[in-house]
C-alpha positions as CSV (number, residue, x, y, z in Angstrom):
1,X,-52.8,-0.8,-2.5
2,X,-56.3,0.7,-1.8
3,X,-58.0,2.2,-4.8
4,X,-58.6,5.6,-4.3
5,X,-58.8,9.1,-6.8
6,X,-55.5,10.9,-7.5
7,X,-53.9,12.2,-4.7
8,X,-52.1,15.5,-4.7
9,X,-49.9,16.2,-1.1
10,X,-48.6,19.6,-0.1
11,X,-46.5,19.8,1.9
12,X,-45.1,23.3,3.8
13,X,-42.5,23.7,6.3
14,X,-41.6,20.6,8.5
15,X,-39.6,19.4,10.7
16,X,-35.8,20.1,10.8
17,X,-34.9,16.9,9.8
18,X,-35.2,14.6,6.6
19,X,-38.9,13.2,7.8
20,X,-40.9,15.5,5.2
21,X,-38.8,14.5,2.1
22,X,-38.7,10.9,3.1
23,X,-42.7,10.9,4.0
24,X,-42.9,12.4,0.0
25,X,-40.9,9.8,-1.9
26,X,-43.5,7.4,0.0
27,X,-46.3,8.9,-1.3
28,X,-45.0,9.2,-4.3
29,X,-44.2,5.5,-4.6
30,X,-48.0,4.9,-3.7
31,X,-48.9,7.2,-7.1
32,X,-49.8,10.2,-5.5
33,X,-48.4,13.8,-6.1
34,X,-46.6,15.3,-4.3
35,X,-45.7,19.4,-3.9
36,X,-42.8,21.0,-1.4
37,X,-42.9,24.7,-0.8
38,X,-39.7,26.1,0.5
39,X,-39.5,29.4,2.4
40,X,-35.8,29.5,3.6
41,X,-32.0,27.8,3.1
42,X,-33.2,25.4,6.0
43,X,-36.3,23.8,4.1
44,X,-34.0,23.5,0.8
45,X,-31.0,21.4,2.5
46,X,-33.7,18.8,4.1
47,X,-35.6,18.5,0.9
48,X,-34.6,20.1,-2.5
49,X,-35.8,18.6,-6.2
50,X,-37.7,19.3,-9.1
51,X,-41.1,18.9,-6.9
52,X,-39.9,21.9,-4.5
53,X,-41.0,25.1,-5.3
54,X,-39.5,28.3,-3.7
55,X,-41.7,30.5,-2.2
56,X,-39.3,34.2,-2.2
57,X,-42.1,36.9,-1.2
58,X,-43.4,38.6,1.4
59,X,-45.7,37.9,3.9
60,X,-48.6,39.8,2.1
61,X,-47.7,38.0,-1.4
62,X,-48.4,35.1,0.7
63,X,-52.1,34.0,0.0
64,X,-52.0,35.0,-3.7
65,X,-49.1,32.4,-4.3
66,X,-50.6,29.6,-2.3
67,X,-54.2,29.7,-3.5
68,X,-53.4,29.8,-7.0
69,X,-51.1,27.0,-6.5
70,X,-53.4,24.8,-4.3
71,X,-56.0,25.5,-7.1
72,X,-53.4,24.8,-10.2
73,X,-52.2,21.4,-8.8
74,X,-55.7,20.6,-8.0
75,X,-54.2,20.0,-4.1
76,X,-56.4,16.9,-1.9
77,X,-54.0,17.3,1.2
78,X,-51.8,19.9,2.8
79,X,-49.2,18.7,5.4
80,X,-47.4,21.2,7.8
81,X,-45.8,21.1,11.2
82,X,-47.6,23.4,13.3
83,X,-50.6,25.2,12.2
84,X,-49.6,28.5,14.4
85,X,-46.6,29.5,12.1
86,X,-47.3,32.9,10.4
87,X,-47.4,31.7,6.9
88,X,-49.1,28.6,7.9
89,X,-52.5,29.8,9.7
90,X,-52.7,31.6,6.7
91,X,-52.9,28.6,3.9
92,X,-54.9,26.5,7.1
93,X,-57.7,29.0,5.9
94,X,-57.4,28.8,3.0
95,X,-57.4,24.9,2.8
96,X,-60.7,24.8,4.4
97,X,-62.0,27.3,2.1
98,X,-61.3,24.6,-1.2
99,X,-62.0,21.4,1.2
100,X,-58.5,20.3,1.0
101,X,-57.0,17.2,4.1
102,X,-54.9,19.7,6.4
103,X,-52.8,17.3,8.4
104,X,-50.8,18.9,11.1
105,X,-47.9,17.4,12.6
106,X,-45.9,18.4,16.2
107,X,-43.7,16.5,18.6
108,X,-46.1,13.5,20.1
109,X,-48.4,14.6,23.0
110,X,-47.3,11.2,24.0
111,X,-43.0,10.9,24.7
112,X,-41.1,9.4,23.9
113,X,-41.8,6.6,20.6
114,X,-44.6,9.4,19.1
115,X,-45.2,12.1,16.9
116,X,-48.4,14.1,16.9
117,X,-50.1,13.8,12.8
118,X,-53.7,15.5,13.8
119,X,-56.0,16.0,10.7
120,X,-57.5,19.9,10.9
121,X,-55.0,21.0,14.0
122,X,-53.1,20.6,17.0
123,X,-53.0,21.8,20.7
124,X,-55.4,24.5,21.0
125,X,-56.7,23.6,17.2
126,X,-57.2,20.2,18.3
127,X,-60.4,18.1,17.5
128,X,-59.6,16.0,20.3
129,X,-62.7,15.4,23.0
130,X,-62.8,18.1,25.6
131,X,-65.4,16.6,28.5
132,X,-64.6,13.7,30.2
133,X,-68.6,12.0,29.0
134,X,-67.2,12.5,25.2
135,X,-64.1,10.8,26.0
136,X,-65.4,8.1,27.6
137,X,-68.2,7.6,24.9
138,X,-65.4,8.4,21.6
139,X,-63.2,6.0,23.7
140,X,-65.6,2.7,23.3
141,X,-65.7,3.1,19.5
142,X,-61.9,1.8,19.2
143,X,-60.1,-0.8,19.5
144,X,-57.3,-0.6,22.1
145,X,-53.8,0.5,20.2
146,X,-51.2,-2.0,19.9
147,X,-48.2,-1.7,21.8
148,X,-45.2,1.3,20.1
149,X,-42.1,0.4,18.4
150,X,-39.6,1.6,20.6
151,X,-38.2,4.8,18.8
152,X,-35.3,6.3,21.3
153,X,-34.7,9.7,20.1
154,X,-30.4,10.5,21.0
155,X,-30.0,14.5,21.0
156,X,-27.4,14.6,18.7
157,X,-30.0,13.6,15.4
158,X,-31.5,16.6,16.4
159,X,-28.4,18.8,17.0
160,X,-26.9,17.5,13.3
161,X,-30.4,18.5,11.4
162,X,-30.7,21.9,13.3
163,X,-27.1,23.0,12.5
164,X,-27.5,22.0,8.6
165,X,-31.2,24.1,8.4
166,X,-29.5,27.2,10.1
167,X,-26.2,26.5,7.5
168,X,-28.9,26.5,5.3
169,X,-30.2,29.7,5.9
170,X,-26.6,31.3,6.4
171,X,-25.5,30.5,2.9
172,X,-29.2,31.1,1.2
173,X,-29.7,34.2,3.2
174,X,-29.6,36.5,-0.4
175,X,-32.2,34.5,-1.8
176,X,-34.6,34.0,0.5
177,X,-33.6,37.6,2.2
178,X,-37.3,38.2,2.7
179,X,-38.0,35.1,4.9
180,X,-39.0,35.6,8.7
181,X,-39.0,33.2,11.2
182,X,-41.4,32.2,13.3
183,X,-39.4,32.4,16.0
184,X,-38.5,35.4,18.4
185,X,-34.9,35.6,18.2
186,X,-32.7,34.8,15.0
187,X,-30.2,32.0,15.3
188,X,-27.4,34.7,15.9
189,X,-29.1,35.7,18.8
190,X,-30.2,32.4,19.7
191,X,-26.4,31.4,19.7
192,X,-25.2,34.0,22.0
193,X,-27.1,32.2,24.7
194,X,-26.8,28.6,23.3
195,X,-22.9,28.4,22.9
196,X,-22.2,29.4,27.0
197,X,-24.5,26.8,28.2
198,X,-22.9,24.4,25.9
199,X,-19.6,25.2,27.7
200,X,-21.0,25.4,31.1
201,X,-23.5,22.0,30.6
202,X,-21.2,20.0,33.1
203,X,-21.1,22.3,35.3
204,X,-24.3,23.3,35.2
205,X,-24.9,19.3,35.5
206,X,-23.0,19.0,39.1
207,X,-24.5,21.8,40.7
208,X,-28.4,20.7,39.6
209,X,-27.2,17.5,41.2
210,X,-26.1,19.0,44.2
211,X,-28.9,21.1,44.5
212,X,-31.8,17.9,44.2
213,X,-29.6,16.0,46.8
214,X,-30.0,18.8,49.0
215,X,-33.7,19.3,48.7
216,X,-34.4,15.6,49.4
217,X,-33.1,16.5,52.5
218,X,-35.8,18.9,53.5
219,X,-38.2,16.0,53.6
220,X,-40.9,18.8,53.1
221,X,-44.3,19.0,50.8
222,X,-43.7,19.7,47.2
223,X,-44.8,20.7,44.5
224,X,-43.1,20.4,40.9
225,X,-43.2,23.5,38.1
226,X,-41.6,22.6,34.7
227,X,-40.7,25.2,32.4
228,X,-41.5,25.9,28.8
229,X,-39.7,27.4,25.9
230,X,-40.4,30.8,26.2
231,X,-40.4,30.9,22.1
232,X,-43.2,27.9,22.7
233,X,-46.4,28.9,20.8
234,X,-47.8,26.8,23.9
235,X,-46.7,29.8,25.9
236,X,-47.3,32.4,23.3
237,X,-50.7,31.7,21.7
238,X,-52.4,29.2,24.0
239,X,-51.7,30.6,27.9
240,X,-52.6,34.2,29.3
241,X,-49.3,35.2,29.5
242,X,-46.3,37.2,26.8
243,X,-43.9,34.7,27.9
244,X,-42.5,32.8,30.4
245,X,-41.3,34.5,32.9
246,X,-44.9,36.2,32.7
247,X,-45.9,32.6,33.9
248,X,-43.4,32.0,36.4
249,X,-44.2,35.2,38.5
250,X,-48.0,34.7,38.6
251,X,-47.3,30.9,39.8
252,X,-44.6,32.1,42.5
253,X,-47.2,35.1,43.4
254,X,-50.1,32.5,43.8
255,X,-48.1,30.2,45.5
256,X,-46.2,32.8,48.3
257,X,-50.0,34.1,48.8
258,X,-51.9,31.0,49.1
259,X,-50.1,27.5,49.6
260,X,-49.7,26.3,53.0
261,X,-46.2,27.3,54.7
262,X,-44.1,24.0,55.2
263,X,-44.7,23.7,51.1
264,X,-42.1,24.1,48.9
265,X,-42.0,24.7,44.8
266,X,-39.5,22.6,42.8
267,X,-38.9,24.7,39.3
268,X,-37.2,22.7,37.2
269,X,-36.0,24.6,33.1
270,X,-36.7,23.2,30.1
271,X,-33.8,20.4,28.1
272,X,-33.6,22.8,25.1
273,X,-33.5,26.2,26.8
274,X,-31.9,28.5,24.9
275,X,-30.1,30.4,27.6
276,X,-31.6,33.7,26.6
277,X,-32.8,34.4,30.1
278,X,-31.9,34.4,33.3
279,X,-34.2,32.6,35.1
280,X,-31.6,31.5,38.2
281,X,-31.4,35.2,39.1
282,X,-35.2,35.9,38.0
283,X,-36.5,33.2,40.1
284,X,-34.5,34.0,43.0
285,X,-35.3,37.6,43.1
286,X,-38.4,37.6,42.8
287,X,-39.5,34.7,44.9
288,X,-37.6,37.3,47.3
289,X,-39.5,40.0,47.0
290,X,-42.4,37.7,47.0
291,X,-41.2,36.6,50.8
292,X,-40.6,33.1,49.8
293,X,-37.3,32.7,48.5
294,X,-36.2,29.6,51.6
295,X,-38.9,27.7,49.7
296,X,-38.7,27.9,45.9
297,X,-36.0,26.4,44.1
298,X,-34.7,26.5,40.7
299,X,-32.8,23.3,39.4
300,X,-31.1,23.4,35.6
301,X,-31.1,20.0,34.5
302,X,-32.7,16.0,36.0
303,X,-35.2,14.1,35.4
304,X,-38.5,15.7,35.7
305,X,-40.3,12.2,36.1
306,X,-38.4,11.9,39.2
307,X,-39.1,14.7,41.0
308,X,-42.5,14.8,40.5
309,X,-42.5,11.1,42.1
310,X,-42.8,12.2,45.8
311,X,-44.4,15.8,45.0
312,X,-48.0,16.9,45.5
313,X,-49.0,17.7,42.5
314,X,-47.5,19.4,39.4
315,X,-48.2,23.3,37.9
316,X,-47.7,23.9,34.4
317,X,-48.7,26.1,31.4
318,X,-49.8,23.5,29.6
319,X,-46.5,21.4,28.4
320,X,-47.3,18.0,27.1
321,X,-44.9,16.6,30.4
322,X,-48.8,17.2,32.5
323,X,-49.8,14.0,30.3
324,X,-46.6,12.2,31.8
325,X,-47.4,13.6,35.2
326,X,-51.4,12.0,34.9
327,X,-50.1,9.0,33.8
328,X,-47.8,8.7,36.7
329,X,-50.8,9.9,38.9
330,X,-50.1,12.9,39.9
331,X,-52.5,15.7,40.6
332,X,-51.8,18.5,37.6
333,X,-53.2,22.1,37.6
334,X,-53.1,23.6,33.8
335,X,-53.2,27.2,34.0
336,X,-53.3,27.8,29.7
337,X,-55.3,25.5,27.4
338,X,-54.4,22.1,27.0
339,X,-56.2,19.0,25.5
340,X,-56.1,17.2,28.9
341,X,-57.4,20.1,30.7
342,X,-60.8,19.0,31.9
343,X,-62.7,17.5,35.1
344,X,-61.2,14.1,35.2
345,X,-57.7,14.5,34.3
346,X,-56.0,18.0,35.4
347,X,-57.4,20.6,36.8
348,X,-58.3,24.1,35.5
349,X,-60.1,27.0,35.4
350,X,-63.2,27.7,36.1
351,X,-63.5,24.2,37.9
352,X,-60.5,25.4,40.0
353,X,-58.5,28.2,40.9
354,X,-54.5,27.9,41.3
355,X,-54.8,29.3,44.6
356,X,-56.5,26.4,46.2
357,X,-54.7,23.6,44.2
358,X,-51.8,24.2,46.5
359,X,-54.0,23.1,49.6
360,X,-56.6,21.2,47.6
361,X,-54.7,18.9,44.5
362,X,-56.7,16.7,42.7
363,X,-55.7,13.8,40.5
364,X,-57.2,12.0,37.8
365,X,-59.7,10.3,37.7
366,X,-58.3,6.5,35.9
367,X,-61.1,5.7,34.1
368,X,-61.3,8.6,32.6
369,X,-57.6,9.1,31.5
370,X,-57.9,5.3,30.3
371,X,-60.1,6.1,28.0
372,X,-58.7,9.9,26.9
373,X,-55.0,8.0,26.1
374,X,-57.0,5.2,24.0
375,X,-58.9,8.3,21.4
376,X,-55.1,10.3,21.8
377,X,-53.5,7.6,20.6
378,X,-55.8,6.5,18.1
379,X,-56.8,9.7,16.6
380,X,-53.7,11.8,16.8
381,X,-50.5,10.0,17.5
382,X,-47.6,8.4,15.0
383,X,-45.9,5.6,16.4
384,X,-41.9,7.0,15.5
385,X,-39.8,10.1,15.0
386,X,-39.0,12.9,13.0
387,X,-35.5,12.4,13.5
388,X,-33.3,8.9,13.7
389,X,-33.3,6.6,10.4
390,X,-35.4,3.4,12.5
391,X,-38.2,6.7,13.9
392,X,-38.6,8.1,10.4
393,X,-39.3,4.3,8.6
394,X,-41.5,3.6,11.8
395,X,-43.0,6.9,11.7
396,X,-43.5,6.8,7.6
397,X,-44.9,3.7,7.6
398,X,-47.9,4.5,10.1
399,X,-48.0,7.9,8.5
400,X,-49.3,6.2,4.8
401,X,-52.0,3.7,7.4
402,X,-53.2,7.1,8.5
403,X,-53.3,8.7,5.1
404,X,-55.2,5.9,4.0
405,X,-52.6,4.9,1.0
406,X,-51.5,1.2,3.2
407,X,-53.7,-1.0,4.9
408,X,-52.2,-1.8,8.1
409,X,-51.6,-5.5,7.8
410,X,-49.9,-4.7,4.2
411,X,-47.3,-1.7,5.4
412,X,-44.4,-4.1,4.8
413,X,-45.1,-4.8,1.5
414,X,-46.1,-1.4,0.4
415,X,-43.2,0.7,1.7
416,X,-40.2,1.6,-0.4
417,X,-36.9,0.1,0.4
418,X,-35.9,3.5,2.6
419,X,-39.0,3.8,4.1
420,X,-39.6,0.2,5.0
421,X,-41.0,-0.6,8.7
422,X,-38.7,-3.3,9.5
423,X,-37.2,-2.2,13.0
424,X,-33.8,-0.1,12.4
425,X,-30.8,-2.1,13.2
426,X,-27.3,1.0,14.0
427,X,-24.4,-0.4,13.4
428,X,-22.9,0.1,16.7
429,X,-25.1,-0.2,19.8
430,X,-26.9,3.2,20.8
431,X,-25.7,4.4,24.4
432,X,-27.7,3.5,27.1
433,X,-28.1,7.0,28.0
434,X,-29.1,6.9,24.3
435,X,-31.4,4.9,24.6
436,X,-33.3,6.5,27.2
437,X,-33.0,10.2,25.6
């Protein structure tokens, strides 16, 4: 073990899924401390004990509580996924203001066999390099990465942990009455939209299907749009627009107004759409109204890496898919703030406009992304998952390299039995279709 002082970990909410409560026995078996702060019946299911506390106030007892903790326990680290959450800009702050480790942890930039685990913030927070020169000269300091673990990542993990945190919730709702989410809609609301596109997913299957062999059949210039979660801080805090159907009418304006007239726009919704809005009939009417409705077309489900094969280029928010999209080659155009938006890699403002992206796309340069994936990988990614048993000991076990607890060549041998590296065996082979989820 490397010597160091007496750790003390905090950790807030994280993801829905055992990874945070796993991650602290860890660090506990390497003689740190280690603090859970509860705010809802979700973050007690996925990790409950004498080290959680309950935080049961409101929002403006918030600061109080935390400070006085984070100085009681003498805190050295805070660890939190997403650093844009109400209560957790809030303790960022105050973090900084007692020199406490804030390690913020997302769904990998990088898809699939990563997690993003960025010290001081993500996404628009991020510390990452943000001119191509200061890639290129940050990228010659490392050492190349080895090689991931593969980490497939099969929906239903996902769909188990969510439905025990919002059963959580349900049955803790008296105590924790105060709590807010951070996310628009309340799972009741959410479900209204969820539970009809769970009945209607094969049908909604066939006719996307029907809809791509069709377009292939146009044998027409292309270009690829993929939607966002609306609810997607992405969307909310980091582009210019409320939402995103805010985003989808200024690209259908730009592009009826300014790309060439035998192009077409391929807009293809987001896996995990909640179902909340319309965006068939949205799209339709107001590419209508916009005089381009023969060329614009909305497809429910596929595989975005496909379509953007023989496309143009690609026009996004700023999803993490543009990364896939430069590594495939592709020309991208980020119209929010992303931390591959730059000259080299994909386009933006002020260095271009949307409007002449459609005529003009430019891709990236290779070097350049080269190097940008090299200082991504090194500096912010997790080789793992939040979610399936062989992810979280992958993910764990990188996690405590990064944390400075393991030394890389002795993460066998300093891992508890549950959160041991070696490679996840299931007992019955994972799907193929499993396998590539």
């Amino acid at each position: 073990m490397i010597q160091h002082a007496k750790r003390t970990f905090l950790f807030l909410q994280g993801p829905q899924s055992p990874f945070f409560r796993r991650l602290g026995r860890a660090l506990r078996h390497h003689g740190a401390d280690v603090i859970k702060v509860n705010f809802c019946g979700g973050d007690v299911v996925h990790w409950a004990g004498r080290d959680a506390r309950l935080f049961l106030g409101g929002g403006e007892e918030w600061s109080s509580w935390i400070a006085r903790l984070m100085r009681e326990a003498q805190v050295t680290d805070m660890l939190l996924y997403g650093d844009w959450r109400p209560l957790h800009w809030e303790a960022v702050l105050l973090a900084r203001q007692f020199d406490i480790r804030v390690h913020v942890f997302e769904e990998g930039y990088l898809r699939p066999d990563y997690i993003t685990m960025e010290e001081g913030g993500v996404n628009g927070n991020s510390t990452m390099p943000t001119t191509a020169q200061t890639v290129l000269e940050t990228a010659a300091l490392y050492p190349d990465p080895l090689p991931p673990t593969p980490a497939p990542n099969p929906v239903r993990y996902r769909v188990y942990d969510a439905i025990l945190h919002h059963a959580g919730n349900t049955v803790m709702l008296p105590l924790f009455f105060r709590y807010r989410t951070h996310r628009p809609h309340n799972i009741a609301r959410e479900l209204l939209g969820w539970i009809p596109r769970w009945l209607g997913r094969k049908r909604r299957g066939r006719a996307s299907a029907a809809q791509l062999a069709h377009f292939s059949t146009l044998r027409r210039p292309y270009f690829v749009f993929p939607l966002q979660l609306d609810a997607d801080a992405q969307v909310r805090r980091y582009s210019p627009f409320s939402g995103m159907r805010e985003g989808i009418g200024h690209v259908i304006a730009s592009f009826a107004a300014h790309a060439p007239a035998n192009t077409h726009l391929l807009i293809k919704n987001h896996p995990l759409d909640n179902g909340l809005i319309d965006y068939a009939r949205f799209i339709a009417d107001f590419s209508l109204a916009c005089g381009v409705r023969e060329r614009v077309h909305f497809v429910e489900e596929g595989d975005s890496m496909a379509m953007m094969k023989e496309s143009k280029g690609v026009v996004l928010l700023n999803s993490t898919i543009g990364l896939s999209a430069l590594r495939a080659g592709k020309p991208v155009y980020c119209i929010g703030k992303a931390i591959y938006a730059m000259p080299g890699l994909a386009v933006n403002e002020p260095h271009q406009s949307l409007h002449s992206f459609w005529s003009m796309p430019t891709g990236p340069d290779p070097a350049i992304l080269r190097a940008f994936l090299k200082v991504l990988k090194v500096r912010t990614l997790v080789n793992g998952n939040f979610y399936t048993p062989q992810g979280i000991r992958v993910a764990i076990s990188h996690c405590l390299v990064r944390l400075g607890l393991v030394q890389p060549a002795c993460m066998r041998h300093q891992c508890p039995d549950d959160t041991d590296p070696t490679p996840f065996r299931p007992k019955t082979p994972l799907a193929e279709s499993e396998m590539r989820a």
